[in-house]
C-alpha atoms as a printed R data frame, in Angstrom:
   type eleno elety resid chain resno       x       y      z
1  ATOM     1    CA   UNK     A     1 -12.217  17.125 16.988
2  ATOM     2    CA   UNK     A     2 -12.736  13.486 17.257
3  ATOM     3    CA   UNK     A     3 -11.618  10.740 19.457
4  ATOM     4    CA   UNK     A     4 -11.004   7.956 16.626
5  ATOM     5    CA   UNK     A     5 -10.028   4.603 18.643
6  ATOM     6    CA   UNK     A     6  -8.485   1.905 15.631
7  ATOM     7    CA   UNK     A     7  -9.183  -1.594 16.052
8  ATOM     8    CA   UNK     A     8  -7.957  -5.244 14.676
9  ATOM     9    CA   UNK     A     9 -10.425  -7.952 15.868
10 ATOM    10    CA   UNK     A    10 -10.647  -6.502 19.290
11 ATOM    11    CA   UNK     A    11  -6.941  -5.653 20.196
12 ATOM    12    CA   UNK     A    12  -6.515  -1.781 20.178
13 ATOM    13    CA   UNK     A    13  -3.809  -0.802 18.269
14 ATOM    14    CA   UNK     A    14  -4.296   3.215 18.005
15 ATOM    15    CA   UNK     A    15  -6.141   6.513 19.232
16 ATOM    16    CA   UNK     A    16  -6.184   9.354 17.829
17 ATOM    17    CA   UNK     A    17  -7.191  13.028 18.351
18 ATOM    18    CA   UNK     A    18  -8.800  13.691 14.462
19 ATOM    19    CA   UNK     A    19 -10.304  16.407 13.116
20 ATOM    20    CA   UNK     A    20 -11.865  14.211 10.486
21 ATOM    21    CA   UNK     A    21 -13.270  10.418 10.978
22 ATOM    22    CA   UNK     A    22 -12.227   8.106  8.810
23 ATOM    23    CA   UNK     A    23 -14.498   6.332  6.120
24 ATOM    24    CA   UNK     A    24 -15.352   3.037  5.471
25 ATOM    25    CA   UNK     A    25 -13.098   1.375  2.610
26 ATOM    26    CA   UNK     A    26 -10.416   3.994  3.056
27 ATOM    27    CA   UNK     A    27  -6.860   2.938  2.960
28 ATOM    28    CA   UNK     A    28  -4.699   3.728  6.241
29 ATOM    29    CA   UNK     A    29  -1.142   2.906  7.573
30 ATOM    30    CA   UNK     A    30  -0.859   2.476 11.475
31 ATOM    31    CA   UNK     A    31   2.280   1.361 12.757
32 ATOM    32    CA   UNK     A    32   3.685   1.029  9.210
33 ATOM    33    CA   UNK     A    33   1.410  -1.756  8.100
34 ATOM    34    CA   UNK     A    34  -1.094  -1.297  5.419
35 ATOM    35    CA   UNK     A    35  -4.658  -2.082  6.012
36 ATOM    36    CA   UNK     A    36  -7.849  -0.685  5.272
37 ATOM    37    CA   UNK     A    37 -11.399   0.536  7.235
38 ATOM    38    CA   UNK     A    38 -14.273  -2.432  7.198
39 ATOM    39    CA   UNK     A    39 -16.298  -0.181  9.785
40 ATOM    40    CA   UNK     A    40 -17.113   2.644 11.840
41 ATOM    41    CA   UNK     A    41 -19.195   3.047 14.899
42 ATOM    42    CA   UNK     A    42 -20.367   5.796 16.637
43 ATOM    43    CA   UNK     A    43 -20.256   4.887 20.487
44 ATOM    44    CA   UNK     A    44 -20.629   8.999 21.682
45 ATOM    45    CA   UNK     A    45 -21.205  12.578 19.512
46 ATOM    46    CA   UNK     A    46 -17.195  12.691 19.164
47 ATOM    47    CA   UNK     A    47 -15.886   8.843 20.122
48 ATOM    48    CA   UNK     A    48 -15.661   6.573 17.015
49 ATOM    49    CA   UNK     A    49 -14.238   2.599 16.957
50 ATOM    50    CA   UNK     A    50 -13.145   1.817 13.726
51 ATOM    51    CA   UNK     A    51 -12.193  -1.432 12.724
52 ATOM    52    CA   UNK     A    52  -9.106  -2.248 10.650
53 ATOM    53    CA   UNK     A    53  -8.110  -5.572  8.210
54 ATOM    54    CA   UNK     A    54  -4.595  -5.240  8.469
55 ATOM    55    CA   UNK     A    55  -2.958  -6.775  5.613
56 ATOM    56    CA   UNK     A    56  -0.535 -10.098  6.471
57 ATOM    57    CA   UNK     A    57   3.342  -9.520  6.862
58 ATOM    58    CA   UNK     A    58   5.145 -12.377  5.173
59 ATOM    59    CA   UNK     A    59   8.591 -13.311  6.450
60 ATOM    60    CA   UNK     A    60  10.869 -14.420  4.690
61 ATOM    61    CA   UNK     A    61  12.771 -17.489  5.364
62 ATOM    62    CA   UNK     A    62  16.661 -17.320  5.925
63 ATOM    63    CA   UNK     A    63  18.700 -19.338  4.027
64 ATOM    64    CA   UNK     A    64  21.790 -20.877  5.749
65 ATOM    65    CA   UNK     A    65  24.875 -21.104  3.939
66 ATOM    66    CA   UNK     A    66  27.037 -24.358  4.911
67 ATOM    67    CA   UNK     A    67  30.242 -23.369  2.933
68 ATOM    68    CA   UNK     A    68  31.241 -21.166  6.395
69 ATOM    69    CA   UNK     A    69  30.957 -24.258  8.588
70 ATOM    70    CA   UNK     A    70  34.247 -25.241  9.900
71 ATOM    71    CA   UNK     A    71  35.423 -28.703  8.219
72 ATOM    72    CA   UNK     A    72  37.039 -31.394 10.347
């Protein structure tokens, strides 16, 4: 078992009890957004920090409709 400790830039976003450690291009979802592994280092025998590219979350804009405005 290893301790796998997921990283964007250098905010921690997840750790995890694995029995596996993750590879480097491998695709992951943590916290339901898509992003893949750029690298892994080994800081102990069983304590990994991998770092994650998250992919971007586009928003959409909301469109207002004026027809329900009140007229005076």
């Amino acid at each position: 078992m290893f301790v796998v400790y997921f990283y964007e830039n250098k905010n921690l976003l997840l750790s995890q009890l694995l029995k596996r450690v993750p590879s480097v291009g491998e695709n992951v979802i943590i916290k339901g957004r898509k992003g893949s592994i750029s690298s892994v280092k080994s800081s102990d025998n069983k304590n990994y920090h991998v770092q994650v590219l998250l992919e971007k979350v586009n928003k959409g804009k909301t469109v207002v409709d004026n027809s329900k405005k009140k007229k005076r």
